[in-house]
C-alpha positions as CSV (number, residue, x, y, z in Angstrom):
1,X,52.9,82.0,33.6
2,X,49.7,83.0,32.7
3,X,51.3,86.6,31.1
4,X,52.1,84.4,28.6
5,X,48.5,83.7,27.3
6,X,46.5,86.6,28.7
7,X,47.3,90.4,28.4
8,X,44.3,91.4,30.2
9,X,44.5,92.6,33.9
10,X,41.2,91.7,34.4
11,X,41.2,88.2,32.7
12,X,44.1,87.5,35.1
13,X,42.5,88.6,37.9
14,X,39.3,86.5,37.2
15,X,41.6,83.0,37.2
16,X,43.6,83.5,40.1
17,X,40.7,84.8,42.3
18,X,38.6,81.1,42.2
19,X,40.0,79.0,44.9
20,X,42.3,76.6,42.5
21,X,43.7,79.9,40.7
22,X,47.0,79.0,42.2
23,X,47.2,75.2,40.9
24,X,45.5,76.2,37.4
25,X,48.4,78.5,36.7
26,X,50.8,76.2,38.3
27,X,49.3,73.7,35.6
28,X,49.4,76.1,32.7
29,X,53.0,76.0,32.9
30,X,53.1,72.3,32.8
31,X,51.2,72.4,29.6
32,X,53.6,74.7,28.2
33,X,56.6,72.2,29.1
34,X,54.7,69.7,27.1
35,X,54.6,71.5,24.1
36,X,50.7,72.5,23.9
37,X,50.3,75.2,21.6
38,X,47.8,78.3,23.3
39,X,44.7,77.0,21.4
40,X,45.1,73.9,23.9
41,X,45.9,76.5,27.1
42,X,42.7,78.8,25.9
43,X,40.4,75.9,25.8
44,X,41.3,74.7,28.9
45,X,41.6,77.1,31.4
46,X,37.9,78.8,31.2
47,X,36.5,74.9,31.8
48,X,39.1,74.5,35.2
49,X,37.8,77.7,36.3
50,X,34.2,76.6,35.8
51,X,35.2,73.4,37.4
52,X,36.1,74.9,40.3
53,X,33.1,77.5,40.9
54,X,31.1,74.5,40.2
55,X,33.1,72.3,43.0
56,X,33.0,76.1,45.5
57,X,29.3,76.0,44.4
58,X,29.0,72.4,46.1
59,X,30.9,73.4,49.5
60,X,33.8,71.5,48.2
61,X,36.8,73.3,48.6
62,X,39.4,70.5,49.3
63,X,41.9,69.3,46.7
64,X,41.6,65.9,48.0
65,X,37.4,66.1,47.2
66,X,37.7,67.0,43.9
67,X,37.3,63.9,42.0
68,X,34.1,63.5,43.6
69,X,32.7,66.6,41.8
70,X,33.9,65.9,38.1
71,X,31.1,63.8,36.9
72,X,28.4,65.6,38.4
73,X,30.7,68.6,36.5
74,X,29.9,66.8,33.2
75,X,26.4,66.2,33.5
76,X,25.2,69.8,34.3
77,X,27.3,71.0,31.6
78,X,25.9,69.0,28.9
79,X,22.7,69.2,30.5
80,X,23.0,72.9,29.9
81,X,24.0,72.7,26.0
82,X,20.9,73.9,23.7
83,X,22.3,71.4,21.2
84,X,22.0,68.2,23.2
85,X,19.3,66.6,22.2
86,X,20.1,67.2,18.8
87,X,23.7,65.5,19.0
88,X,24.4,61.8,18.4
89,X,25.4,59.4,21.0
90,X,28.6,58.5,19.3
91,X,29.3,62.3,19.7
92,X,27.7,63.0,23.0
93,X,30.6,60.5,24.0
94,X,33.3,62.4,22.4
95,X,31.7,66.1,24.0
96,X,32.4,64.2,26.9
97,X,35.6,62.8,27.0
98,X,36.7,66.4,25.3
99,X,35.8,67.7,28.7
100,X,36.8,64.9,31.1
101,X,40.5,64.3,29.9
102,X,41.7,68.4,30.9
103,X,40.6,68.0,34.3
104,X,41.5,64.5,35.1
105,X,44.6,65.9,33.2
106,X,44.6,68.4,36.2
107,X,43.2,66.5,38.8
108,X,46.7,63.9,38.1
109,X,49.1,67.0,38.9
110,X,47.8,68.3,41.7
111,X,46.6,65.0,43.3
112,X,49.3,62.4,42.7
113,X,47.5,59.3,43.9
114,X,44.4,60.4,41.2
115,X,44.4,57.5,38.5
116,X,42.1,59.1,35.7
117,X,39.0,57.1,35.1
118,X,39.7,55.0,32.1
119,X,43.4,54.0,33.9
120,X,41.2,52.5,37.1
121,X,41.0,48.9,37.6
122,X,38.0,47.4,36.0
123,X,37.5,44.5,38.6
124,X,39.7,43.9,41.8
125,X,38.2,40.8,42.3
126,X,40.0,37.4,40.7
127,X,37.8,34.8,39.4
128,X,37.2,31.9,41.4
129,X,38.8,33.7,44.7
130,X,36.8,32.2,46.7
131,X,35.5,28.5,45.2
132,X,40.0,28.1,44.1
133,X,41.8,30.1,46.3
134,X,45.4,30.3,45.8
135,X,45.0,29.8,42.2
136,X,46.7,33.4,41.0
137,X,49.4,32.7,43.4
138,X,50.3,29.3,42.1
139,X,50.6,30.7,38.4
140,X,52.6,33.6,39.5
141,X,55.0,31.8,41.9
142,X,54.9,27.9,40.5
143,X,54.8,28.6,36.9
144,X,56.2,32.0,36.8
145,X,54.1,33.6,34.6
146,X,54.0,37.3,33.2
147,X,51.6,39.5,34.3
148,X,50.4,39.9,30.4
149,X,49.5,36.3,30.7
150,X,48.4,36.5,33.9
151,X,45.7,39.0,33.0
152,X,44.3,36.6,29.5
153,X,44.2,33.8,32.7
154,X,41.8,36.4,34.3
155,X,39.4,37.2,31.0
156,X,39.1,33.4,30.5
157,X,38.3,32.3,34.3
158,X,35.9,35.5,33.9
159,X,33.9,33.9,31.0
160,X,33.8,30.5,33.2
161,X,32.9,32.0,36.1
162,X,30.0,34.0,34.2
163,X,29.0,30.9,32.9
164,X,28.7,29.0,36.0
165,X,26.9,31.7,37.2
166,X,23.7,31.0,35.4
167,X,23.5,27.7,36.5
168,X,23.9,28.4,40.4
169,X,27.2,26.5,40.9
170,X,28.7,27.7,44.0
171,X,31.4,25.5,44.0
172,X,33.8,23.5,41.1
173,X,33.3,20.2,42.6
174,X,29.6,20.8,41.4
175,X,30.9,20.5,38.0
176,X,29.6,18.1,35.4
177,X,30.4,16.5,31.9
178,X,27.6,18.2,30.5
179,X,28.2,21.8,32.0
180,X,32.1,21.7,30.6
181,X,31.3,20.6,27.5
182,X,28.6,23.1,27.5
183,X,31.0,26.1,28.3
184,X,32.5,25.2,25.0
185,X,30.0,24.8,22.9
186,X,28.8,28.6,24.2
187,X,32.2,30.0,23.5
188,X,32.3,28.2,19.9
189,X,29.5,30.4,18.5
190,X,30.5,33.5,20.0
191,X,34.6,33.5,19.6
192,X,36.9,31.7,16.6
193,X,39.0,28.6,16.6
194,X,42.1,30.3,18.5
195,X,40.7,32.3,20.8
196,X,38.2,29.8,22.2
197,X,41.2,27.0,22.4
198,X,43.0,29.7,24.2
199,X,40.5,30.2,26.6
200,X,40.1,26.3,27.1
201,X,43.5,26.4,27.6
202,X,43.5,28.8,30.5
203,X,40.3,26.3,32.1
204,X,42.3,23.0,31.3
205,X,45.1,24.7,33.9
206,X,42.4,25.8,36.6
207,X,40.6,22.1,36.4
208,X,44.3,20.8,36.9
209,X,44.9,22.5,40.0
210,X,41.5,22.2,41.5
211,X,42.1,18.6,40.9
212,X,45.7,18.7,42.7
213,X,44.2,20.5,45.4
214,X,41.3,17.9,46.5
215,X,38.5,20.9,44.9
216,X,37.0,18.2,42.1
217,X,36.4,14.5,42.6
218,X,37.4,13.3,39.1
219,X,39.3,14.9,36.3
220,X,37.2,16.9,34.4
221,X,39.9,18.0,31.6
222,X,38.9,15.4,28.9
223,X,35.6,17.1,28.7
224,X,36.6,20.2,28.1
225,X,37.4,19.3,24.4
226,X,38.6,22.4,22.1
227,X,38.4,22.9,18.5
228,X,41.0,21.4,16.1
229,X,43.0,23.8,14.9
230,X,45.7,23.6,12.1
231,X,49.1,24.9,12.0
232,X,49.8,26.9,8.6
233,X,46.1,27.3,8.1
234,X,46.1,30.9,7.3
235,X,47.6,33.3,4.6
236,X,49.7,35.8,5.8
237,X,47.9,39.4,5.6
238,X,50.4,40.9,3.1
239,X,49.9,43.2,0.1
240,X,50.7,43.8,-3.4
241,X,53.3,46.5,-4.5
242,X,50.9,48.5,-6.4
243,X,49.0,48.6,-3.3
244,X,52.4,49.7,-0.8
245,X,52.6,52.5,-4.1
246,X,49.4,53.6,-3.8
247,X,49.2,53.7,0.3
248,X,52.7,55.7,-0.3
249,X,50.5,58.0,-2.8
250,X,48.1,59.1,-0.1
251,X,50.7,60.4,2.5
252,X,50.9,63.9,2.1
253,X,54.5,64.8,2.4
254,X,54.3,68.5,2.5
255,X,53.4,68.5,6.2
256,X,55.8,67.5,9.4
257,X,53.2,64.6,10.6
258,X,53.5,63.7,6.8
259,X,57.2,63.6,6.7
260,X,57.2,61.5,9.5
261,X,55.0,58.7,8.9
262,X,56.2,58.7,5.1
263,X,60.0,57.7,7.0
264,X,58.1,54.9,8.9
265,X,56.2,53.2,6.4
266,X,59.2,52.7,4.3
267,X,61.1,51.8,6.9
268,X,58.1,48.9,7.5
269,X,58.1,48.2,4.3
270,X,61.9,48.1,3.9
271,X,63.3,46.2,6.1
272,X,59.9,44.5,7.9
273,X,60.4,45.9,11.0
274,X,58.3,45.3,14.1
275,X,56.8,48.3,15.3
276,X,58.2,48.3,18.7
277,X,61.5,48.1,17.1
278,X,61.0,51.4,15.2
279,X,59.9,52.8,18.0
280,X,62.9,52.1,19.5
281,X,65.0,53.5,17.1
282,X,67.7,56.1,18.1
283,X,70.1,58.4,16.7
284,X,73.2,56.5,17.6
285,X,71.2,53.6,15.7
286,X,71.8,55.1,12.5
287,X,75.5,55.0,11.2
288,X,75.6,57.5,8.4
289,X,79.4,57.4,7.7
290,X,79.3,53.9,6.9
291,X,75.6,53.3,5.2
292,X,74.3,51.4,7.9
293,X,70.8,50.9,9.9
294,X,71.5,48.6,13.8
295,X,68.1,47.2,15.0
296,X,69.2,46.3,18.4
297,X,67.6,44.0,21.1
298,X,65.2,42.1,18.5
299,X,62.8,39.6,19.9
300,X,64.6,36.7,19.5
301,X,67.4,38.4,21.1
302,X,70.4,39.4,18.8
303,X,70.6,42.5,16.9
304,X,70.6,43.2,13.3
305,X,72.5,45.8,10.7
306,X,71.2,46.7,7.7
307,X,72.8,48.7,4.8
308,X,71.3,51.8,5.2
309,X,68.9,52.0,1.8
310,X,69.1,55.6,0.0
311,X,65.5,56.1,-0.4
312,X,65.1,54.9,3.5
313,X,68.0,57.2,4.5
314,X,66.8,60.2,2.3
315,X,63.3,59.7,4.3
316,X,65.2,59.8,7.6
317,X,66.9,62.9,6.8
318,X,64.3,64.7,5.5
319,X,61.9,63.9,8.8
320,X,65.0,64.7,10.7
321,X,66.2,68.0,9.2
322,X,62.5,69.4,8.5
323,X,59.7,67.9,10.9
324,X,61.6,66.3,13.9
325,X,60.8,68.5,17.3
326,X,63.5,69.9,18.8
327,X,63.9,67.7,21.5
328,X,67.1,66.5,24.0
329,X,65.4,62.8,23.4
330,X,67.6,60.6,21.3
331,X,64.3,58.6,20.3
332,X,64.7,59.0,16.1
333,X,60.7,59.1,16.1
334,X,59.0,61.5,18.1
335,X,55.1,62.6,18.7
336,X,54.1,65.7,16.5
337,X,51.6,66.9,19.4
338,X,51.1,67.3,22.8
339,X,52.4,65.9,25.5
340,X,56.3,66.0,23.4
341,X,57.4,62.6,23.7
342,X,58.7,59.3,22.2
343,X,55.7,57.5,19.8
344,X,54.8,54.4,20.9
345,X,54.7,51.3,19.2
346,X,51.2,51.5,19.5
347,X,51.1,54.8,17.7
348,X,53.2,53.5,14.9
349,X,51.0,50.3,14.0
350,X,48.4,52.6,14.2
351,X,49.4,54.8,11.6
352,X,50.2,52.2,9.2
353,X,46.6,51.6,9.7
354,X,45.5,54.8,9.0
355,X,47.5,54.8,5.6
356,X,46.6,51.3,4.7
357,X,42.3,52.8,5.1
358,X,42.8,55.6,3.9
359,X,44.6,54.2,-0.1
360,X,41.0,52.0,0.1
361,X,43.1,48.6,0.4
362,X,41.0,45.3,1.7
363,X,43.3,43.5,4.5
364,X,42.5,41.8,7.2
365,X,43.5,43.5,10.9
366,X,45.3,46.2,9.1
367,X,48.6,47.5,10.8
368,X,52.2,47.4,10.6
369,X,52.4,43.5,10.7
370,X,50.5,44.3,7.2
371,X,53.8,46.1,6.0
372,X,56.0,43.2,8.1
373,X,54.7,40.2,5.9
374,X,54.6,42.2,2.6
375,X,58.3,42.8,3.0
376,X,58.5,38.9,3.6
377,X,56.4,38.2,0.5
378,X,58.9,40.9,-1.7
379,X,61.7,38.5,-0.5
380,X,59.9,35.1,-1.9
381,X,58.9,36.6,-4.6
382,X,62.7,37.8,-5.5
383,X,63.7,34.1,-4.5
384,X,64.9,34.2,-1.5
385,X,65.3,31.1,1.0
386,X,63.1,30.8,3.8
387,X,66.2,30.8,5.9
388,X,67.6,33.9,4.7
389,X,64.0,35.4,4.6
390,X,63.8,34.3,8.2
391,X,67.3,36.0,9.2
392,X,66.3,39.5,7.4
393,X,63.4,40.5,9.1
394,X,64.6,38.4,12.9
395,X,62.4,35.5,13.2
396,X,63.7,33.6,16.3
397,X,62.7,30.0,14.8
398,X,62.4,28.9,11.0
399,X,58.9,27.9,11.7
400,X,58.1,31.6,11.9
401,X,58.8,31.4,8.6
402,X,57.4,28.1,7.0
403,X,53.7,30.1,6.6
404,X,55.2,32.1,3.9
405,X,55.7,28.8,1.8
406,X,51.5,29.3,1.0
407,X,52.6,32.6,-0.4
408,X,55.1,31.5,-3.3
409,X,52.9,31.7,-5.5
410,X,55.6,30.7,-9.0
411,X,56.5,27.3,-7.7
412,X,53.0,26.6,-6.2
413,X,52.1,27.3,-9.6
414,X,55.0,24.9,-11.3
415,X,53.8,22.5,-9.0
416,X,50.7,22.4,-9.6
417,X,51.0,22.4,-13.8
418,X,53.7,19.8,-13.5
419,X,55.1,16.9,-11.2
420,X,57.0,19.1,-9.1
421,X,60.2,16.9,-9.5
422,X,62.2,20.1,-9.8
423,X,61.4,21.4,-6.9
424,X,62.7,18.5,-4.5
């Protein structure tokens, strides 16, 4: 495999004589599975060779040692670059992680237990283990919970525990009104409205349970009070059409990445798609005989077909017959670099993002929700109910939709210069 990069006997010679020369080609063939282009391959082969003289250097010549050696790796490498005193942190960071990922890359094929460093587990410990034990257990198995909300339980209980800490409470049933109320008072000038009532939320559940289970004398949930928050206080994040034209302007069509992302903003913008769902997207999703676009498995759990709009299906075939990979995956939107895959919904907010910086436009948390509510305002704006706004882009519940009343900006207007009677 590695005749396909070098033509040198010698250079050859040089990899497969260190002591992972066997696993490092075995690995270069992997990369070229994945779709990395030689560039990648050229880069990273000289730094696993290094990485293992360095490791042969250290009397460690066991696979199973290996991780061991890769941050000690790091630091004499960058310790030996003329330049390093002279680079910024923010970049020192990146010269790092540039040379971390390719072996931990490597370290994951040839070790299969080997979780790279950002994938470990920041804390194995729960919060309040010891002072509420059983408490994990009873959301998981009496309430049922997901481990998504299982894991916000664990940041809150965190920030509680933290808390508690400073004052040199070893035990809830030390708890007083003052120290609650306290907690929340600490959380209100650090966090906003929603995310400290979530968090009270999550310690209005563990006082609960500590009181069930004999841990606290008196209920202490009336003192943890939260912030009062309003339904329908905010304004969606949506956009103005000049500004969807103008983030349209900045996409540069003329490349395959280009091509691509060009077919998923209007597709956001379209049909205010959530980004999982356009990630999603298939093939067999797109009926081209009959002019027609199936979103299936939508969050609230039916599926939805659109008529296939001309400038949304010219997009499409254009991405598809220029810039799509070639690839056995029936995924419509695939990643344009190494590792060949799927993109995730995560990749597809994100480059709404990117779009939405780069035309210059102000919005708040920027990403393909942006896009999402801007195709909702489009619909109000052309007079559409709430109900059948609601229905096109699959909200599960009409109150979804009710926040996009703050957006209708002609009859807030009429109501506002007149009585309104025309409205009712």
């Amino acid at each position: 495999m590695l005749e396909h990069y070098y033509t040198k006997p010698a250079t050859l010679d040089r990899i497969r004589a260190c002591w992972l020369g066997e696993q490092i080609e075995a690995h270069v063939g992997r990369l070229l599975t994945l779709g990395y282009t030689p560039k990648v391959v050229f880069f990273r082969v000289p730094l696993l060779r290094q990485f293992a003289e360095f490791s042969s250097r250290n009397g460690v010549q066991i696979v199973a040692r290996l991780p061991s050696q890769v941050s000690p790796f790091i630091a004499e490498r960058m310790a030996r670059s003329p330049s390093e005193t002279t680079r910024s942190a923010k970049r020192l960071r990146q010269w790092e992680n540039e040379t971390r990922r390719p072996i931990e890359q490597f370290l994951g094929q040839i070790l299969p237990d080997f979780l790279p460093r950002d994938r470990l587990p920041k804390c194995t410990r729960e919060p309040f283990e010891d002072t509420v034990p059983g408490f994990f257990g009873y959301l998981r198995d009496e309430r049922g919970l997901r481990p998504t909300s299982i894991y916000a339980y664990r940041h809150a209980l965190s920030l509680f525990e933290a808390y508690l800490t400073r004052f040199e409470l070893a035990t809830l049933g030390e708890l007083s009104v003052p120290v609650v109320s306290g907690f929340v008072t600490t959380l209100a000038e650090k966090h906003g409205t929603s995310s400290t009532a979530q968090i009270c939320s999550s310690i209005r559940v563990l006082l609960r349970y500590a009181l069930r289970e004999g841990l606290l004398s008196r209920d202490l949930v009336p003192a943890l009070g939260t912030p009062r928050s309003y339904r329908l206080s905010k304004v969606p994040r949506s956009i103005s059409w000049e500004d969807v034209r103008r983030m349209l302007d900045v996409v540069d069509r003329r490349s395959s990445v280009g091509k691509r992302d060009y077919a998923i903003l209007v597709l956001l913008i379209t049909y205010g798609l959530r980004a999982r769902e356009i990630a999603a997207l298939t093939l067999d999703d797109i009926d081209w005989e009959r002019d027609r676009l199936l979103v299936p498995e939508r969050k609230c759990g039916h599926c939805t077909a659109y008529p296939l709009s001309g400038v949304v299906g010219e997009a499409i075939c254009i991405y598809l017959e220029q810039a799509r990979p070639e690839t056995d995956n029936r995924t419509v939107f695939q990643r344009a670099h190494a590792p060949d895959g799927p993109m995730t919904f995560g990749s597809v907010s994100d480059r709404a993002a990117r779009y939405l910086r780069k035309a210059g436009i102000d919005v708040r948390r920027p990403g393909s929700h942006t896009l999402r509510h801007t195709c909702v305002q489009r619909l109000i704006d052309a007079d559409f109910s709430l109900k059948s706004a609601g229905d096109f882009v699959g909200h599960g519940s009409p109150r979804s939709t009710e926040i996009y009343t703050k957006i209708d900006v002609e009859n807030l207007r009429e109501v506002a210069l007149g009585d309104g009677e025309s409205l009712l």
